[in-house]
VOMIPA-185772 format. One line per field, with one value per residue: residue number from 1; residue in three letters; x, y, z of N, C-alpha, C in turn. Coordinates in nm, 2 decimals. Atoms other than C-alpha are relative to their C-alpha. Layout:
<rolos>
i: (NUM;...)
aa: (ALA;...)
npx: (X;...)
npy: (Y;...)
npz: (Z;...)
capx: (X;...)
capy: (Y;...)
capz: (Z;...)
cpx: (X;...)
cpy: (Y;...)
cpz: (Z;...)
</rolos>
This chain:
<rolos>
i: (1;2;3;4;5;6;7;8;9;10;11;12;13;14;15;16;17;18;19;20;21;22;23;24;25;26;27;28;29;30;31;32;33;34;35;36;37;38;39;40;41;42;43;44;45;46;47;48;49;50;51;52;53;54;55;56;57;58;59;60;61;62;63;64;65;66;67;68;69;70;71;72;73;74;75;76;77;78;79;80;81;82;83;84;85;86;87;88;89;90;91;92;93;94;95;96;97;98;99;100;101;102;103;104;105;106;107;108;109;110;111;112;113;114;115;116;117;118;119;120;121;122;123;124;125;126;127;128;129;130;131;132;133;134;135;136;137;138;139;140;141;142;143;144;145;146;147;148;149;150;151;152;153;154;155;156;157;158;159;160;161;162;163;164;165;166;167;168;169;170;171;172;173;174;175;176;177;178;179;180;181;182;183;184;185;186;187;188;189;190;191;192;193;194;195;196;197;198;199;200;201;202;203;204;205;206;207;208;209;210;211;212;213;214;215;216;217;218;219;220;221;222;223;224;225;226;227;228;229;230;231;232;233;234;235;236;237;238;239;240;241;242;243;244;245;246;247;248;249;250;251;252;253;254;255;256;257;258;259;260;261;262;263;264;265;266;267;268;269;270;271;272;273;274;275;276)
aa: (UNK;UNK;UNK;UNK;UNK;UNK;UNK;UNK;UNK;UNK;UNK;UNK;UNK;UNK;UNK;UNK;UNK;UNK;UNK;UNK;UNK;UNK;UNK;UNK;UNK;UNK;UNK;UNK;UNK;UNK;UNK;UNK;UNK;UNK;UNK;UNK;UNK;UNK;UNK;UNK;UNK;UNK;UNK;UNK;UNK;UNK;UNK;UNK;UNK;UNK;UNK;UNK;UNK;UNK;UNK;UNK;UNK;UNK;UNK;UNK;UNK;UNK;UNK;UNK;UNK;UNK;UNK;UNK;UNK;UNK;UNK;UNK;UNK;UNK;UNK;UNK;UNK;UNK;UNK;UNK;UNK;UNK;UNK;UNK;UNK;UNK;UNK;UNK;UNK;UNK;UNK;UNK;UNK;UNK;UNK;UNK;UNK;UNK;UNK;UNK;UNK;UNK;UNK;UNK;UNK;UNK;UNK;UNK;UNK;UNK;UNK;UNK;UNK;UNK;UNK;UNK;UNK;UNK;UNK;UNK;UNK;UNK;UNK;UNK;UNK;UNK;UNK;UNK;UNK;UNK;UNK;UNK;UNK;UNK;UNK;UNK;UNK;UNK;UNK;UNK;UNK;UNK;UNK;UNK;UNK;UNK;UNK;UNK;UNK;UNK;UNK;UNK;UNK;UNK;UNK;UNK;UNK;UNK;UNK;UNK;UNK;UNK;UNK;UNK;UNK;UNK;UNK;UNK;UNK;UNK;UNK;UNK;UNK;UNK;UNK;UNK;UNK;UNK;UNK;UNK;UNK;UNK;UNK;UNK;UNK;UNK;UNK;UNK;UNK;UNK;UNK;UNK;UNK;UNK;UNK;UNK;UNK;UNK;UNK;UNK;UNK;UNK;UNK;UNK;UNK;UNK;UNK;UNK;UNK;UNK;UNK;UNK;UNK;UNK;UNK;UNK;UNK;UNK;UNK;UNK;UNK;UNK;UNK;UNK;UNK;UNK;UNK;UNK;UNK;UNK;UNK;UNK;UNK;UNK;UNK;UNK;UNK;UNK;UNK;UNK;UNK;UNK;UNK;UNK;UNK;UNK;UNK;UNK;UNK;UNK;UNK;UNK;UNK;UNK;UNK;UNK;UNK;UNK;UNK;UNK;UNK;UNK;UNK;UNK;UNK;UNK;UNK;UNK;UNK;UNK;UNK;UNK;UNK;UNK;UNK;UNK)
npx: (-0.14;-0.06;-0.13;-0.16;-0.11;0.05;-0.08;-0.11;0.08;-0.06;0.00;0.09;0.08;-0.04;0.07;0.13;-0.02;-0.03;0.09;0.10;-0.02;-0.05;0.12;0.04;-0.08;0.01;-0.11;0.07;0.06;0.14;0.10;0.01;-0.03;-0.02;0.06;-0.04;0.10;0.15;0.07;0.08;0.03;0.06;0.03;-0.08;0.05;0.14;-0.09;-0.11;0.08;0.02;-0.13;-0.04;0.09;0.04;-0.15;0.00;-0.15;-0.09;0.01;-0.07;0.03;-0.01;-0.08;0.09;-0.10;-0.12;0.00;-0.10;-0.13;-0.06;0.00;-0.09;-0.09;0.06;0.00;-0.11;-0.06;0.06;0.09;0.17;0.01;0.02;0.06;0.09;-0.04;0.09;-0.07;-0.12;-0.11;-0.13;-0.07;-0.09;0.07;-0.05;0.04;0.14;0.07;0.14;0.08;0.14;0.12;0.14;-0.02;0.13;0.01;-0.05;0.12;0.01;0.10;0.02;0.06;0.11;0.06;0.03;-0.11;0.05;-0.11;-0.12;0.00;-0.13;-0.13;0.07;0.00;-0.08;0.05;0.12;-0.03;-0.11;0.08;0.07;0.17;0.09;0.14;0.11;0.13;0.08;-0.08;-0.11;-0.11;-0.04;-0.06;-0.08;-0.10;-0.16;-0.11;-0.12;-0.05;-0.11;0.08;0.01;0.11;-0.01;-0.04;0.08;0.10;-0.05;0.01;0.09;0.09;-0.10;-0.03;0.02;-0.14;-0.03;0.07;-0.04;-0.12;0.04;0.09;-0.09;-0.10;0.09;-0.01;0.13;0.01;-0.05;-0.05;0.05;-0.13;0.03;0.13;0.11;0.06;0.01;0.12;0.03;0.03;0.07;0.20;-0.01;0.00;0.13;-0.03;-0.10;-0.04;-0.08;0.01;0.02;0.04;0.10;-0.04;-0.04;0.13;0.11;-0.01;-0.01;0.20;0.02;0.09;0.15;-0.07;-0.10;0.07;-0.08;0.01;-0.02;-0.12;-0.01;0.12;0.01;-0.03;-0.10;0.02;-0.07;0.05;-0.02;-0.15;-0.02;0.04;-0.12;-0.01;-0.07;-0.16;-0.14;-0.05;-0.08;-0.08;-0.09;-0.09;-0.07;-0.14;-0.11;-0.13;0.00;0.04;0.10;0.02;0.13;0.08;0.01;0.06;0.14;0.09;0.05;0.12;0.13;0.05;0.07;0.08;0.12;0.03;-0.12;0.05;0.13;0.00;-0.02;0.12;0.05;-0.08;0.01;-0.20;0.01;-0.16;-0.04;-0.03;0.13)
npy: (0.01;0.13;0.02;-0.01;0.15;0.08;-0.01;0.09;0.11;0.07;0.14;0.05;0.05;0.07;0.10;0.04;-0.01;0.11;0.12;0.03;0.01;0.13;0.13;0.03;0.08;-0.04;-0.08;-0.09;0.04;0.02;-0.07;-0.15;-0.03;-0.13;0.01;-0.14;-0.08;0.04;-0.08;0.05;0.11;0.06;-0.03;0.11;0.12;-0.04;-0.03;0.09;0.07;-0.01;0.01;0.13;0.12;-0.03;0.03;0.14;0.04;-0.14;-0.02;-0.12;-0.03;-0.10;0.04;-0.11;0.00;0.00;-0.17;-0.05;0.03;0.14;0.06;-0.07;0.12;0.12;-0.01;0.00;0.13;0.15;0.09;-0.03;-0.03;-0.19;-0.12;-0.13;-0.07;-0.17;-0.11;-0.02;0.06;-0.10;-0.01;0.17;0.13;-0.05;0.14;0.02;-0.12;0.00;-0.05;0.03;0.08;-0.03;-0.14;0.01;-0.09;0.02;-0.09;0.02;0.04;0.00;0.09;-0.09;0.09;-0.13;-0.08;-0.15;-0.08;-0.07;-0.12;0.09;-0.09;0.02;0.14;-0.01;-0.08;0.08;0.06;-0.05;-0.06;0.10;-0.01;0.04;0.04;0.07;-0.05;-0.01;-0.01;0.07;-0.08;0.03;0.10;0.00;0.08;-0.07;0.10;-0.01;-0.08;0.07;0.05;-0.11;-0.10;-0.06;-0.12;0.03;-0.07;-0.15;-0.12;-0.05;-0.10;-0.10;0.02;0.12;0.05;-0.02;0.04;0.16;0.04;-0.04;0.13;0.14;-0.01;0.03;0.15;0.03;0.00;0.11;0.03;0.11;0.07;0.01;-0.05;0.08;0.05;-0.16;-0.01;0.06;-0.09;-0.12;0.03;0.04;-0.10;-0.09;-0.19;0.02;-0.09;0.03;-0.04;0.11;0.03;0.06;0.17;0.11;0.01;0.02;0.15;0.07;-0.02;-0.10;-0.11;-0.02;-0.01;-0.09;-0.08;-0.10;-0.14;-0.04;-0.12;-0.11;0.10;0.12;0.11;0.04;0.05;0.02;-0.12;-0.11;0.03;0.01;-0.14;-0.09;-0.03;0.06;-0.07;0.05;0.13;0.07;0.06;0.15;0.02;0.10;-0.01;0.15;0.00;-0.11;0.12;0.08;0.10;0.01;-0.03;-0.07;-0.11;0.03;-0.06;-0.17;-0.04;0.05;-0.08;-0.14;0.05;-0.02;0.09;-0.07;-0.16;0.03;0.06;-0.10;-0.12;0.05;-0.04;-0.11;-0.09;-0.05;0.00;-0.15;-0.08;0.05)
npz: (0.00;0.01;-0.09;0.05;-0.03;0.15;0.13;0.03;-0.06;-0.11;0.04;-0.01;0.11;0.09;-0.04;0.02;0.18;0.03;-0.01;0.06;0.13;0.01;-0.01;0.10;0.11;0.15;0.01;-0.05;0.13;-0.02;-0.14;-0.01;-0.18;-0.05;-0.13;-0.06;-0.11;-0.05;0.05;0.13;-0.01;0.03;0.14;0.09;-0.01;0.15;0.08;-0.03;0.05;0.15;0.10;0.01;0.06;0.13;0.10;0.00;-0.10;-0.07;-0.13;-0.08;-0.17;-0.10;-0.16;-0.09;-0.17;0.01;0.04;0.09;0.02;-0.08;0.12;0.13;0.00;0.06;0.16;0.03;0.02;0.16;-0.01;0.04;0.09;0.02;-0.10;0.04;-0.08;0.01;0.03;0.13;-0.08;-0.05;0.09;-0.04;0.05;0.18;0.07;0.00;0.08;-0.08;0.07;-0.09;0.05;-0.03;-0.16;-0.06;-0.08;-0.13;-0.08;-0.16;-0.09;-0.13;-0.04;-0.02;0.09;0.10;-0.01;0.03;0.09;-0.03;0.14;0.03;-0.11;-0.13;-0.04;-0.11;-0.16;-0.11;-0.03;-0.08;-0.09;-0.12;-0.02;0.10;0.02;0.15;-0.02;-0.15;-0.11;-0.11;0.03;0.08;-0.08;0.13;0.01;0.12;0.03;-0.01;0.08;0.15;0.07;0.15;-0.05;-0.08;0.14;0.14;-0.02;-0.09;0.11;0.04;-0.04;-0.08;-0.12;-0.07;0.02;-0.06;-0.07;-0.02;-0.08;-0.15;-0.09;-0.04;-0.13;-0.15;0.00;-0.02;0.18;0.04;0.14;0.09;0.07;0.13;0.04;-0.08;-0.11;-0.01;0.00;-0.13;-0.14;0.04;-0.05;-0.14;-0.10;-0.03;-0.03;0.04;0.14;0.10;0.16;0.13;0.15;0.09;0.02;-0.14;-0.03;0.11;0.04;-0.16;-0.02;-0.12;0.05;-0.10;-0.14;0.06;0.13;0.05;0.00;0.08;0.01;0.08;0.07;0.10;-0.04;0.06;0.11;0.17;0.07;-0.04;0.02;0.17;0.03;-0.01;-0.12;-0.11;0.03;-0.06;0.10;-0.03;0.14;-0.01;0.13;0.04;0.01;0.08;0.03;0.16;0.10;-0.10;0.05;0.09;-0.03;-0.03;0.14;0.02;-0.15;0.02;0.16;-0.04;-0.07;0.08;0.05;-0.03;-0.10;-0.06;-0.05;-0.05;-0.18;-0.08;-0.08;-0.14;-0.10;-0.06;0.04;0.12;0.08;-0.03;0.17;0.10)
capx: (13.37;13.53;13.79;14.13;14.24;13.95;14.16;16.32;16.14;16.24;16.39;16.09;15.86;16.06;16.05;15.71;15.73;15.93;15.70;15.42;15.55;15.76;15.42;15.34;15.39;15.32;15.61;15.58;15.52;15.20;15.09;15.03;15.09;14.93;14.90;14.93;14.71;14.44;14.21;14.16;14.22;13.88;13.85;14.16;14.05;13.70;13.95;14.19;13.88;13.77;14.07;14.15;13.83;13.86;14.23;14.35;14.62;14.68;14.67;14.60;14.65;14.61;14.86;14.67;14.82;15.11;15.02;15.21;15.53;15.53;15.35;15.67;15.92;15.75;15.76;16.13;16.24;16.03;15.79;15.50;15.41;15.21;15.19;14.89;14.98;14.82;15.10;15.37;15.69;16.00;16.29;16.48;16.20;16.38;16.34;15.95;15.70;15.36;15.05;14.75;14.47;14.19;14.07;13.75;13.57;13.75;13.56;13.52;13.28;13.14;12.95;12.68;12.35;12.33;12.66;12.51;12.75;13.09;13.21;13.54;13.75;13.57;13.69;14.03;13.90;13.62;13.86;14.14;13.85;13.80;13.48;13.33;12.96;12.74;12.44;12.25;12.49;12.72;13.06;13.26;13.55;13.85;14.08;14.43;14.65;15.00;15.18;15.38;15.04;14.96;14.58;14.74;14.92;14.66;14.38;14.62;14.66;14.31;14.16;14.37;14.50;14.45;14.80;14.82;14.54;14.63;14.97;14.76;14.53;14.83;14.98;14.62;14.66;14.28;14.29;14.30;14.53;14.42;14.71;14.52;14.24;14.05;14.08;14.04;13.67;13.64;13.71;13.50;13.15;13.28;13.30;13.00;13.05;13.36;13.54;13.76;13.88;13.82;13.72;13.40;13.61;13.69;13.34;13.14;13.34;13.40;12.96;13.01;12.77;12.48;12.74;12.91;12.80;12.98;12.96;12.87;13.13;13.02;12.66;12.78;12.79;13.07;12.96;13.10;12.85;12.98;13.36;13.31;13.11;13.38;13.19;13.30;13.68;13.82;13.97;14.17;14.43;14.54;14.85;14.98;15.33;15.56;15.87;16.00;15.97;15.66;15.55;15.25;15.06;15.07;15.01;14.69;14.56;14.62;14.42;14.15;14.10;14.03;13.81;13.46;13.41;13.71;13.51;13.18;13.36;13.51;13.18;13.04;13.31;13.28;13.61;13.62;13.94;14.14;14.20;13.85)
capy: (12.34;11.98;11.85;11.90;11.51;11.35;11.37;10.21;9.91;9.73;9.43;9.29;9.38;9.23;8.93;8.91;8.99;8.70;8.43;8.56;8.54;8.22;7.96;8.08;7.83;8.01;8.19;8.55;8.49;8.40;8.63;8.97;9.06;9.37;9.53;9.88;10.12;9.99;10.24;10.05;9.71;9.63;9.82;9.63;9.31;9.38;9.51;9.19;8.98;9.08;9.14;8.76;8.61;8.83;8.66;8.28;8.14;8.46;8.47;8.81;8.84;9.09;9.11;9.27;9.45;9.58;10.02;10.22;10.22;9.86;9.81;10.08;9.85;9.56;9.65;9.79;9.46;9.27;9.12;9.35;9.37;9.73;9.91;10.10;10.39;10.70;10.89;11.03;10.83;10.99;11.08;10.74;10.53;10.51;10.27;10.30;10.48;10.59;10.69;10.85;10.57;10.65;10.95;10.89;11.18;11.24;11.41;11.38;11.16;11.08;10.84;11.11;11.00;11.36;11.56;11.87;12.10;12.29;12.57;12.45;12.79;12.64;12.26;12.32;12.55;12.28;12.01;12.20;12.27;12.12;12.27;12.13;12.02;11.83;11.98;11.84;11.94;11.63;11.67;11.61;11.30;11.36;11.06;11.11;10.85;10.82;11.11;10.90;10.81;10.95;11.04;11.23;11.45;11.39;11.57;11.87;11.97;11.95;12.22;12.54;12.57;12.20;12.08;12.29;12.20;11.80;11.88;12.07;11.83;11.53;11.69;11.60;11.28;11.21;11.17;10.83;10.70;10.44;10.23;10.17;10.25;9.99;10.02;10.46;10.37;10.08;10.30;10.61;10.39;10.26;10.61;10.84;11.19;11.03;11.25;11.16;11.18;10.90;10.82;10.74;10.39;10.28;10.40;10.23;9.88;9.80;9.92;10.15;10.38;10.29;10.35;10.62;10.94;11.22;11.59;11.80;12.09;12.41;12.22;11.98;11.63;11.43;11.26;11.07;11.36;11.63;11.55;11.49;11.86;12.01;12.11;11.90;11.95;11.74;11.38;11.12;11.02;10.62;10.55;10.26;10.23;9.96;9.89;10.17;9.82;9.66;9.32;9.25;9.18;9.47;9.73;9.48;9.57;9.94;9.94;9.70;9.95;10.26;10.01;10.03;9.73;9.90;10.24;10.07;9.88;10.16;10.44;10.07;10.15;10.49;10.60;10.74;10.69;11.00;11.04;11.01)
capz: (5.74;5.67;5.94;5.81;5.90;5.65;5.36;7.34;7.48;7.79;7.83;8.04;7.75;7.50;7.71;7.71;7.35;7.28;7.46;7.31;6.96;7.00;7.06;6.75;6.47;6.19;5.95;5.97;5.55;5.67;5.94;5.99;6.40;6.52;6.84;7.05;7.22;7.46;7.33;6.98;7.09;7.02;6.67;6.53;6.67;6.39;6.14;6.18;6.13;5.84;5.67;5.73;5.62;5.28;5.19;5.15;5.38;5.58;5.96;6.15;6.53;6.76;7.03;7.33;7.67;7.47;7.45;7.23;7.31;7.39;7.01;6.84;7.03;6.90;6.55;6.58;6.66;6.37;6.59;6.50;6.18;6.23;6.57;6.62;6.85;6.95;6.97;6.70;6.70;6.87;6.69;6.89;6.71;6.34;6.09;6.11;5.90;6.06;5.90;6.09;5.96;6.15;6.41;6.63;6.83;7.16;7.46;7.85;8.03;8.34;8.53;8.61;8.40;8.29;8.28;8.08;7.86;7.89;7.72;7.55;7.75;8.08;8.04;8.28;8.54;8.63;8.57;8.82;9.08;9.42;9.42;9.08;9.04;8.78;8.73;8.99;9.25;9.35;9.32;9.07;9.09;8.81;8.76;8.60;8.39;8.39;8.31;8.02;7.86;7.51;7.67;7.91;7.59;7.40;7.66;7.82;7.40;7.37;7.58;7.67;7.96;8.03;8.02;8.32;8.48;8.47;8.64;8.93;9.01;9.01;9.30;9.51;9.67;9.69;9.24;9.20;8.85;8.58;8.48;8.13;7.87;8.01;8.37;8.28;8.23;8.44;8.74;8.58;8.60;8.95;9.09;9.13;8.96;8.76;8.49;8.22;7.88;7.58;7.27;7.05;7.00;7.29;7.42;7.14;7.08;7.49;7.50;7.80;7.65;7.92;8.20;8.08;7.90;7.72;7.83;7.56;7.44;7.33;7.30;7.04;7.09;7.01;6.69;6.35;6.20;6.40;6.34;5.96;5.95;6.14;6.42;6.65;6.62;6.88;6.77;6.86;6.61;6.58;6.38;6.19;6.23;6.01;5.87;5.58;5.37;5.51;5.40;5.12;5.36;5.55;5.22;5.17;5.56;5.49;5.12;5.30;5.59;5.35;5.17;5.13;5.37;5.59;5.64;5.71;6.02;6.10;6.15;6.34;6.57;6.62;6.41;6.03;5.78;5.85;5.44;5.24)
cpx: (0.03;0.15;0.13;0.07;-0.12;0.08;0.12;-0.04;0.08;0.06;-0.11;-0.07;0.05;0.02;-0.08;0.01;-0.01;-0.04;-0.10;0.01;0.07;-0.10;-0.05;0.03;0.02;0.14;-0.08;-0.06;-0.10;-0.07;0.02;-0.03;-0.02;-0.01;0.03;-0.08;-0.13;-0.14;-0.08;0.02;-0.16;-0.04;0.09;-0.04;-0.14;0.10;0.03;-0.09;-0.01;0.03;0.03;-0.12;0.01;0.15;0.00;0.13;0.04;-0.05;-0.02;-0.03;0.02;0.06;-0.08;0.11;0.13;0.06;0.09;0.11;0.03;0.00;0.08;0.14;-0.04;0.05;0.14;0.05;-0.06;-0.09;-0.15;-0.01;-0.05;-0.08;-0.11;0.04;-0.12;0.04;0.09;0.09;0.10;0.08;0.09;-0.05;0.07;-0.02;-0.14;-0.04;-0.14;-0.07;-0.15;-0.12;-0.10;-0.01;-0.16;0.01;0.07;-0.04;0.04;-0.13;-0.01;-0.10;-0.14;-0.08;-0.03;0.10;-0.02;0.12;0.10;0.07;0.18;0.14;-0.03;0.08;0.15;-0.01;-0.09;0.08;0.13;-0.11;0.01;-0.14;-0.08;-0.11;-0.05;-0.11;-0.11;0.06;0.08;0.12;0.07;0.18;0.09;0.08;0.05;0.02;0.10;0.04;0.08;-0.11;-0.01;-0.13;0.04;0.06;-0.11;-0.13;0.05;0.04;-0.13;-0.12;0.08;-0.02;-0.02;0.15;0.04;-0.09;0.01;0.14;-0.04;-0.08;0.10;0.06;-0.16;-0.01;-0.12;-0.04;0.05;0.11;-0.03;0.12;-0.04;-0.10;-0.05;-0.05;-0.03;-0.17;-0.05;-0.03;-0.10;-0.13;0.03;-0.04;-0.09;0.08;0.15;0.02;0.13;0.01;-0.02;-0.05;-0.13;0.02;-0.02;-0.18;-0.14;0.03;0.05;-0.17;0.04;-0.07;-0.11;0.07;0.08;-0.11;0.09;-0.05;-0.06;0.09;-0.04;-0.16;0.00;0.05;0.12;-0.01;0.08;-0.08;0.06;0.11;0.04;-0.03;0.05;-0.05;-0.03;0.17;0.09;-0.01;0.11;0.05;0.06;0.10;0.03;0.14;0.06;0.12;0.01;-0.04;-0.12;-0.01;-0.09;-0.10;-0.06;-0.09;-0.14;-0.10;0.02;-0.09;-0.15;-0.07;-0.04;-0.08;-0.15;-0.07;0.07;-0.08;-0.12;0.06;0.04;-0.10;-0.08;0.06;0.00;0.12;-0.05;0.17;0.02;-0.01;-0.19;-0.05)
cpy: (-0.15;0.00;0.02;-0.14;-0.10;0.05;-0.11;-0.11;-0.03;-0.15;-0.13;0.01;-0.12;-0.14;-0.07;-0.02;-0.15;-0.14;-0.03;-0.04;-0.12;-0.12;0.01;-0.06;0.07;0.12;0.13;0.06;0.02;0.06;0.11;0.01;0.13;0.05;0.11;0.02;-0.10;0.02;-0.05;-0.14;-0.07;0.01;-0.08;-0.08;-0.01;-0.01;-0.17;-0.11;-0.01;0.01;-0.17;-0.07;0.06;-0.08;-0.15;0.01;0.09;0.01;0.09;-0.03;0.09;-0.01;0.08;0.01;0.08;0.20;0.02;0.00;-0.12;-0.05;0.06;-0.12;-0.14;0.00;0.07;-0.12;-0.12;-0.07;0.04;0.01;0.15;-0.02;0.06;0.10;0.16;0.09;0.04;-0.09;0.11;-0.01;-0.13;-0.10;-0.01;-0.13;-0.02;0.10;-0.02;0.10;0.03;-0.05;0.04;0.13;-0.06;0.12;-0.03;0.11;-0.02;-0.08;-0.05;-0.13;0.04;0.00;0.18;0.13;0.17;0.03;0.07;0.07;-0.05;0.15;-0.03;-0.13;-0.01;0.08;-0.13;-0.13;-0.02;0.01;-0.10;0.03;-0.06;-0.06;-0.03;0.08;-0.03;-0.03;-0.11;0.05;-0.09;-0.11;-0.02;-0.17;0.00;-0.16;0.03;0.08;-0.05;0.00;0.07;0.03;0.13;0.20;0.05;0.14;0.11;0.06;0.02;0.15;0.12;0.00;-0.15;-0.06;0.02;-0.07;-0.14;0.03;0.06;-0.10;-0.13;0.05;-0.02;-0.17;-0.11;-0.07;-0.13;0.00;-0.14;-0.03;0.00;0.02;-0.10;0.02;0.18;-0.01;-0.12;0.04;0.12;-0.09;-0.05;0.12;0.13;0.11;-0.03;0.14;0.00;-0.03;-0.12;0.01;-0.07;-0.14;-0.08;0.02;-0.11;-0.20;-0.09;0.05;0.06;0.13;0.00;0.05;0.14;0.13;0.15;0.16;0.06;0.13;0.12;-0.02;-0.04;-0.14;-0.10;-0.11;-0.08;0.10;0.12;0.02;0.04;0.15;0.10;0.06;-0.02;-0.03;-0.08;-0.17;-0.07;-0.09;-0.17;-0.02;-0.15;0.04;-0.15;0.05;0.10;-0.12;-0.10;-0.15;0.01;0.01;0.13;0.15;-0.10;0.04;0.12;0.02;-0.05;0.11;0.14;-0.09;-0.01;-0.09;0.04;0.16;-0.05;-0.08;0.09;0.09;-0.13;0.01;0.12;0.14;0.05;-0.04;0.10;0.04;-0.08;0.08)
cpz: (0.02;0.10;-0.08;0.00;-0.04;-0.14;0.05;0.15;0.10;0.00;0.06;-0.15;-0.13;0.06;0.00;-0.12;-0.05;0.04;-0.10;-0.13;-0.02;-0.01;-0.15;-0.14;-0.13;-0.05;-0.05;-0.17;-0.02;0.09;-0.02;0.16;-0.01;0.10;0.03;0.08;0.03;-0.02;-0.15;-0.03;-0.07;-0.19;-0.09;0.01;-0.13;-0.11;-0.07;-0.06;-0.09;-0.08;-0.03;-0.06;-0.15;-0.07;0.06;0.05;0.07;0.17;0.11;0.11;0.04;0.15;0.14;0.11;-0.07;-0.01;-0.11;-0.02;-0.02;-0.19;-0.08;0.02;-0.06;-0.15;-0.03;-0.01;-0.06;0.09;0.00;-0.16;-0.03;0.15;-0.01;0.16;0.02;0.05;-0.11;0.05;0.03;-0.07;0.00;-0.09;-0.16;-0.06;-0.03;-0.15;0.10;-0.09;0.07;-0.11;0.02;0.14;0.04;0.06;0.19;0.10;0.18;0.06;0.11;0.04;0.04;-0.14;-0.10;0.01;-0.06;-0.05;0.05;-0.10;0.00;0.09;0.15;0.08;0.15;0.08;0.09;0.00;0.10;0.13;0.09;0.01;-0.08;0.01;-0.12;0.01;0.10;0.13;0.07;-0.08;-0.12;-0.01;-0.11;0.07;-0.12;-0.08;0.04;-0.09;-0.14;-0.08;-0.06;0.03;0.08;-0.08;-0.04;0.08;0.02;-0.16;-0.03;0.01;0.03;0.15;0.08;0.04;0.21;0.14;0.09;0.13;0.18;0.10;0.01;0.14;0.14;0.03;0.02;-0.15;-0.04;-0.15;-0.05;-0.05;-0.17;-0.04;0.06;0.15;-0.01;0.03;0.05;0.15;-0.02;0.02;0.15;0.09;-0.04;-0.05;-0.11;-0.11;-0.07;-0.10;-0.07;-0.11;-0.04;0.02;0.09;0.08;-0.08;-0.01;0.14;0.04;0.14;0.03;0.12;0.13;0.02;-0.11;0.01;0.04;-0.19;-0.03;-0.07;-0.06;-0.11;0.06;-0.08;-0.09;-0.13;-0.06;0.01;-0.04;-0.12;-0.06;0.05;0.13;0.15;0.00;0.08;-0.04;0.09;-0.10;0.04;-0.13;-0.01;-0.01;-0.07;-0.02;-0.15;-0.11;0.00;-0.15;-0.08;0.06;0.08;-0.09;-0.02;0.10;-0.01;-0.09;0.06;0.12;-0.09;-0.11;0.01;0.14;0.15;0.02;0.05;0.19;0.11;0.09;0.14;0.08;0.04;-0.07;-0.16;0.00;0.03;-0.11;-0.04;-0.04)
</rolos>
C-alpha cells in the first residue's frame, strides 16, 4: 500500500519582524526569506543552501525563532517570502496559498535506551497513566507543549483517543511543558524515562538520534521505507505557504525542492516530497 500524501500576528512579533528584516540590505528582487516551524529549521536551512549555490545573484535566508504562526504573519505582511508551517492556514490567514511540500515520519520517543513497542489503540492509555513503565520497569515521564502548538494538534489526531488523553494529563501539575521544538527534545534527553512526540526531521538534522530513540508502533519503526510502503502511516506534514502571486524566485525554490538534488537532501534529512 503507497501513502496517499506521496503523490493574526502580534504586534511584538511584527516588531521583531521588522528589525530583523530592516539590517538587511538587499532588495527583496534579490532574496528569497524563509522561516516557520522549529521542527524543520534545520531541513530548510540545507534546502536554502543549495538552492543558492545552484542560481546567480540570489540570496536565501532563513529567519529562525519565528514558528508557524509567527512565519504565516510574516508572509501576510510581505516580509516572508514562504512560511513553512506545520499546520493548515485558518480561514483569518487569506491572501496566501499553501502547499504540503514535504511529510517526514512522526512517532514518540524517549530518553529510555530501549523503549520497546506500542500497539497504536494502546498509545493514549500509557500516555494518560500515572502508573506507566518502559520495559525495564522505571517510570515513565510525559512532557506536554503548549496547547496552541501545531504538535500538540498534530499528536492528539494521531492516535485515538489521544486528543483526550493530552488534555488529562495537562491538568497534572508534575508534566513539565516545552515552549519549542527544540527545547521539546532538549528536555526529553534531560529527563530519565522522557516521552514525547516528533519527527524523523527534527530527530535526524538536530542528531539526537544517540540521545533519543523512537518507540516502535504496531512493531514498525518509523522509517523513510516504512512511510513510502505505507506501513508506517504516521507523518508529519510541512507546508510552504506564499503569496497567491509569489515571486520567481519562489516558484524556482518549489521546482528545486521536488528536484532530483531537492529529494536527495530531503531522504538526508529524514523527510520525502509529499508529491513523487
Amino acid at each position: 500500500m503507497t501513502n496517499p500524501f506521496l503523490r493574526a500576528s502580534s504586534s511584538c512579533l511584527m516588531a521583531t519582524l521588522t528589525v530583523c528584516f530592516a539590517v538587511l540590505p538587499v532588495s527583496a528582487a534579490e532574496t528569497l526569506r524563509l522561516g516557520g516551524t522549529g521542527s524543520a529549521t534545520v531541513l530548510v536551512e540545507r534546502l536554502a543552501a543549495a538552492f543558492e549555490a545552484s542560481e546567480s545573484g540570489l540570496k536565501v535566508q532563513v529567519i529562525p525563532g519565528l514558528g508557524s504562526s509567527g512565519g504565516i504573519a510574516a508572509a501576510q505582511d510581505g516580509a516572508l517570502d514562504i512560511a513553512v508551517s506545520a499546520r493548515p492556514l485558518k480561514p483569518a490567514e487569506t491572501g496566501l496559498v499553501e502547499v504540503v511540500a514535504v511529510i517526514t515520519p512522526y512517532g514518540l520517543v524517549s530518553s529510555n535506551s530501549k523503549p520497546g513497542d506500542i500497539a497504536n489503540a494502546d498509545v493514549a492509555a500509557f500516555f494518560a497513566s500515572t502508573t506507566s513503565i518502559w520495559p525495564d520497569g522505571s517510570p515513565v515521564r510525559i512532557i506536554l507543549r503548549p496547547k496552541s502548538e501545531s504538535d500538540t494538534a498534530l499528536l492528539g489526531q494521531t492516535f485515538p483517543e489521544m486528543a483526550a488523553a493530552i488534555d488529562q494529563v495537562r491538568t497534572r501539575i508534575d508534566v513539565p511543558l516545552a515552549a519549542t521544538d527544540q527545547d521539546n527534545l532538549e528536555m526529553a534527553k534531560a529527563i530519565d524515562g522522557s516521552l514525547v512526540g516528533t519527527s524523523l526531521a527534527q530527530m535526524v538534522t538536530e542528531q539526537h538520534q544517540s540521545e533519543l530513540h523512537f518507540l516502535t508502533i504496531d512493531g514498525v519503526q518509523p522509517t523513510l521505507e516504512n512511510l513510502e510502503n505505507g506501513t508506517y502511516p504516521y507523518f508529519k506534514p510541512f507546508r510552504f505557504v506564499h503569496a497567491e502571486n509569489p515571486e520567481p524566485q519562489v516558484e524556482r525554490f518549489l521546482a528545486f525542492v521536488g528536484s532530483s538534488e531537492g529529494k536527495s537532501l530531503l531522504r538526508e534529512a529524514g523527510s520525502l516530497p509529499a508529491a513523487q
